[in-house]
C-alpha positions as CSV (number, residue, x, y, z in Angstrom):
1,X,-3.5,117.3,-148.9
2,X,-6.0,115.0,-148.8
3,X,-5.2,111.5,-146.9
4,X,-6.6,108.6,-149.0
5,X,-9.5,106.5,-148.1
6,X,-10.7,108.6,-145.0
7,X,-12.8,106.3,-143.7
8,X,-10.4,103.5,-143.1
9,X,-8.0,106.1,-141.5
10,X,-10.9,106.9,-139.3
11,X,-12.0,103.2,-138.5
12,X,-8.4,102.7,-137.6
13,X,-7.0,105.5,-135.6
14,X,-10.9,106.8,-134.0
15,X,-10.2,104.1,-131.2
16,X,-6.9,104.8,-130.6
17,X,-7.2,108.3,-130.6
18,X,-9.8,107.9,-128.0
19,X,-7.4,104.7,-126.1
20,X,-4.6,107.5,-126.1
21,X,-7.1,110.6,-124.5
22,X,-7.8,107.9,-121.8
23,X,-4.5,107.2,-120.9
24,X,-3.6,111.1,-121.0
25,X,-6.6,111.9,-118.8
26,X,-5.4,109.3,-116.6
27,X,-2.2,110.3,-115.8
28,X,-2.5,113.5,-115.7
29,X,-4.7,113.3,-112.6
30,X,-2.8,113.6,-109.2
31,X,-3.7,110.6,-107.8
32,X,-2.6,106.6,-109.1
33,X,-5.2,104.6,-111.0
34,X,-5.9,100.9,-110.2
35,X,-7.0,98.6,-112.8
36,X,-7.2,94.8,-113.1
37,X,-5.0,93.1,-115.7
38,X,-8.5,92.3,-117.7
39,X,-9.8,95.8,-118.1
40,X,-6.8,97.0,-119.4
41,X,-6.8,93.9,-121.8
42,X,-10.1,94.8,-122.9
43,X,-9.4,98.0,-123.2
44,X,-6.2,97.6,-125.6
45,X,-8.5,95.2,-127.6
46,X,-11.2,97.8,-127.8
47,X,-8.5,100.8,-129.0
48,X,-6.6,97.8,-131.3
49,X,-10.0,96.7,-133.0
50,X,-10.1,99.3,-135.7
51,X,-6.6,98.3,-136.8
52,X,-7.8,94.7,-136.8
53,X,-11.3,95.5,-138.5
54,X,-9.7,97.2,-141.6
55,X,-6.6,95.4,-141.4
56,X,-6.2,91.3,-141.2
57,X,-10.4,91.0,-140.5
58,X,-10.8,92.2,-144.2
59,X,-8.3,90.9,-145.6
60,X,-9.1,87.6,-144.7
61,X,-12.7,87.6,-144.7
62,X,-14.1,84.5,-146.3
63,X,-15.7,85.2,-149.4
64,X,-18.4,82.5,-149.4
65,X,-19.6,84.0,-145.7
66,X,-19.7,87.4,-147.3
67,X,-21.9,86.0,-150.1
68,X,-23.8,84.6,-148.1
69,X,-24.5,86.4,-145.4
70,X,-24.1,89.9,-146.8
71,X,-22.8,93.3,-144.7
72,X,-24.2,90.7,-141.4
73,X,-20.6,89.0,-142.6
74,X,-19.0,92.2,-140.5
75,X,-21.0,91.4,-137.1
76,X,-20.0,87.7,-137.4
77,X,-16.3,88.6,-137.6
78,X,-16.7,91.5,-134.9
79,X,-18.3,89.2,-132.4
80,X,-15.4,86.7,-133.6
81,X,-12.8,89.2,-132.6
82,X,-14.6,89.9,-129.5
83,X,-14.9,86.4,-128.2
84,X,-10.7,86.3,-128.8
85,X,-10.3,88.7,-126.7
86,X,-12.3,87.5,-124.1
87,X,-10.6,84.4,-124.1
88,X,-7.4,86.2,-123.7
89,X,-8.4,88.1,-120.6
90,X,-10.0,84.8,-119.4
91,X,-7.1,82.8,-119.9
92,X,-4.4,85.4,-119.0
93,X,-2.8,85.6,-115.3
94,X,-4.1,87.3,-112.5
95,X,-2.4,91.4,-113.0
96,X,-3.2,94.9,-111.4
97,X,-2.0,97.9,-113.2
98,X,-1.3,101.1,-111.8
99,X,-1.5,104.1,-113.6
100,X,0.6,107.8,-113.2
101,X,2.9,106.1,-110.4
102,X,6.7,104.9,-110.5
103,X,7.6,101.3,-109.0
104,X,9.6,103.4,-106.2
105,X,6.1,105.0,-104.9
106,X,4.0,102.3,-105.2
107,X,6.4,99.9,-103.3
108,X,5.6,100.9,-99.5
109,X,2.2,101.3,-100.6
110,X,1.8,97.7,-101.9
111,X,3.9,96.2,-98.7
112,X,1.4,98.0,-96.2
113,X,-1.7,96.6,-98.1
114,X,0.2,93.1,-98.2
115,X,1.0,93.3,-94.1
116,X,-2.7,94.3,-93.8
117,X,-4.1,91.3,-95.2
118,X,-1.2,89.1,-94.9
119,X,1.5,89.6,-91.8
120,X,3.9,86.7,-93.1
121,X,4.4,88.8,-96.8
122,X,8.2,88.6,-98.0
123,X,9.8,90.7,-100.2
124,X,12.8,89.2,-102.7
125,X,13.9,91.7,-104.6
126,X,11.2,92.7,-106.9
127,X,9.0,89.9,-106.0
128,X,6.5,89.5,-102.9
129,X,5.0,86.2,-101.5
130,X,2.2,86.1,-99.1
131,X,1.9,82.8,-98.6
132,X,-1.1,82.5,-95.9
133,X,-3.5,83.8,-99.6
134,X,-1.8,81.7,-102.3
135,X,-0.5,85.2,-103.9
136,X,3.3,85.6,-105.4
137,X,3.6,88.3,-107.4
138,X,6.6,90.9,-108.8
139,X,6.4,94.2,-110.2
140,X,7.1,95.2,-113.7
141,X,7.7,99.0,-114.1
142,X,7.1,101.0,-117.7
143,X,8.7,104.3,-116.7
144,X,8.2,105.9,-120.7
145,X,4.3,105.8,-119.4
146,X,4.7,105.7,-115.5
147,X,2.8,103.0,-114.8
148,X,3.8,99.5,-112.9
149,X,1.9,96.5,-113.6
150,X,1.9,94.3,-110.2
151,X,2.3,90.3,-112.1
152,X,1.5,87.0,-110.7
153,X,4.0,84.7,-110.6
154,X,3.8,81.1,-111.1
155,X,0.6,79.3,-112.3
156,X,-0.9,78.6,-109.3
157,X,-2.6,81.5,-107.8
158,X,-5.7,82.5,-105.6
159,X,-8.0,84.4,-107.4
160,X,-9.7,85.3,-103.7
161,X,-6.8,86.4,-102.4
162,X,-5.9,88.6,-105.6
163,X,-9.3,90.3,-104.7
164,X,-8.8,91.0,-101.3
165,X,-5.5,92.6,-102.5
166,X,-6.8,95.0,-104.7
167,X,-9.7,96.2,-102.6
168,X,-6.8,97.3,-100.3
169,X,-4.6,98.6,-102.6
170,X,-7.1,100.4,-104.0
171,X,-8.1,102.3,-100.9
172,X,-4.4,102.5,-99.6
173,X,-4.0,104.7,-103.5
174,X,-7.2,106.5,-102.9
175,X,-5.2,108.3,-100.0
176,X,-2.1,109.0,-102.0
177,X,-1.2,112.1,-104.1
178,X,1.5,112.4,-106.8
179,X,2.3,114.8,-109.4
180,X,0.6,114.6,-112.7
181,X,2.9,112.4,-115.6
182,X,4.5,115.5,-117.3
183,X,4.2,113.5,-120.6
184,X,0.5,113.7,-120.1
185,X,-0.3,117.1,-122.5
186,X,1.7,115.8,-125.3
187,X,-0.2,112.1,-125.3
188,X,-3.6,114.0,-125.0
189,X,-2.5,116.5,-127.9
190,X,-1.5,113.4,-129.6
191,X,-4.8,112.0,-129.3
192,X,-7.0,115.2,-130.3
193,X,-5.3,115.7,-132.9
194,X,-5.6,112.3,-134.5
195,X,-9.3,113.1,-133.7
196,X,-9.4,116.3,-135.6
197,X,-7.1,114.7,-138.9
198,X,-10.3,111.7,-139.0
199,X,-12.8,113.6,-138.3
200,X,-11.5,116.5,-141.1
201,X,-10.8,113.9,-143.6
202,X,-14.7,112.4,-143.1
203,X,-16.6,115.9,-143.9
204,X,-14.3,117.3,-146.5
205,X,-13.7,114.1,-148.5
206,X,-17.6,112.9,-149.1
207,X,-17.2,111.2,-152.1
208,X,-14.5,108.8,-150.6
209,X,-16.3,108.1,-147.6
210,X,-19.1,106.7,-149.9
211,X,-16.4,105.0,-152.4
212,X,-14.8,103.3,-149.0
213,X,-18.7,102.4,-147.8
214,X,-19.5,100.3,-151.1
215,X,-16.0,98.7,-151.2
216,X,-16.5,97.3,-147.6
217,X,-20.1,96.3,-147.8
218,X,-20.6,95.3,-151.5
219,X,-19.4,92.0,-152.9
């Protein structure tokens, strides 16, 4: 059976295909992975930007630019897309994630880097204030992907201080060894075989690929 229009199934699932081996490769290492909120941001924007490019981006590209400016019309929008995403990282709250780790394991690691760089940190439940660095903070925990994202809270925060905490969490995780996410074969054979499906559909359907090619970039 032969999907339709293979190379708008490609542009759209290609980067999340390759989003989804990241992920997989990630946790199914045996130690956490530490990120800031803006990476992982930028890299959801970079898996959603196929969906975007051949979804509401063409739809709603204005057809006086695409006149105008020809198959160009497609950098202006990409760079467009681009700059919104920036903006949302920019304007988004400080945020660590944590990858192939429960809320449970990373908790005594987070309150020794907090006591190493702050002795007056408090714990309130799921929240932690250290005062001393302008930081309070509370964990949210996605146990479907095992990962905890460690959230500002409140609009005034230190950006310094957020630094200093991540440099020691991030050596404090560099010493700590966990099993690998058992979920992690089935989102990497997910992933591969989205890959093969586009990349199958590309070489056996030709003819479509070039029928897709004139629709985008002709007007």
């Amino acid at each position: 059976m032969v999907l339709p229009d293979p190379l708008r199934l490609a542009i759209a699932l290609l980067p999340l295909a390759s989003y989804g081996l990241l992920i997989g490769l990630l946790n199914a290492r045996r130690q956490p992975f530490l990120t800031s909120g803006g990476a992982d941001m930028a890299a959801l924007g970079a898996a959603m930007s196929g969906l975007v490019l051949v979804g509401p981006i063409e739809l709603f590209r204005p057809e006086a630019a695409s006149a105008e400016y020809g198959s160009y019309v497609w950098l202006f929008l990409l760079v467009l897309y681009w700059l919104g995403v920036w903006l949302t990282v920019l304007l988004a709250r400080p945020r660590l994630v944590i990858y192939n780790i429960t809320a449970e394991q990373l908790r005594p690691v987070l309150a020794a880097a907090a006591r190493e760089i702050e002795p007056q940190a408090r714990w309130a439940g799921d929240g932690l204030a250290l005062p001393t660095l302008g930081i309070q903070l509370h964990l949210e925990s996605f146990d479907f992907m095992r990962n905890v994202a460690i959230v500002s809270s409140g609009g005034r925060q230190n950006l310094e201080g957020w630094r200093r905490l991540g440099y020691e969490l991030y050596a404090r995780l560099g010493q700590l060894q966990v099993r690998s996410n058992p979920r992690s074969p089935g989102i990497l054979l997910l992933s591969l075989l989205l890959w093969v499906v586009c990349l199958a559909q590309l070489v056996t359907s030709p003819q479509l690929v070039v029928q897709a090619l004139r629709e985008i970039f002709t007007y």
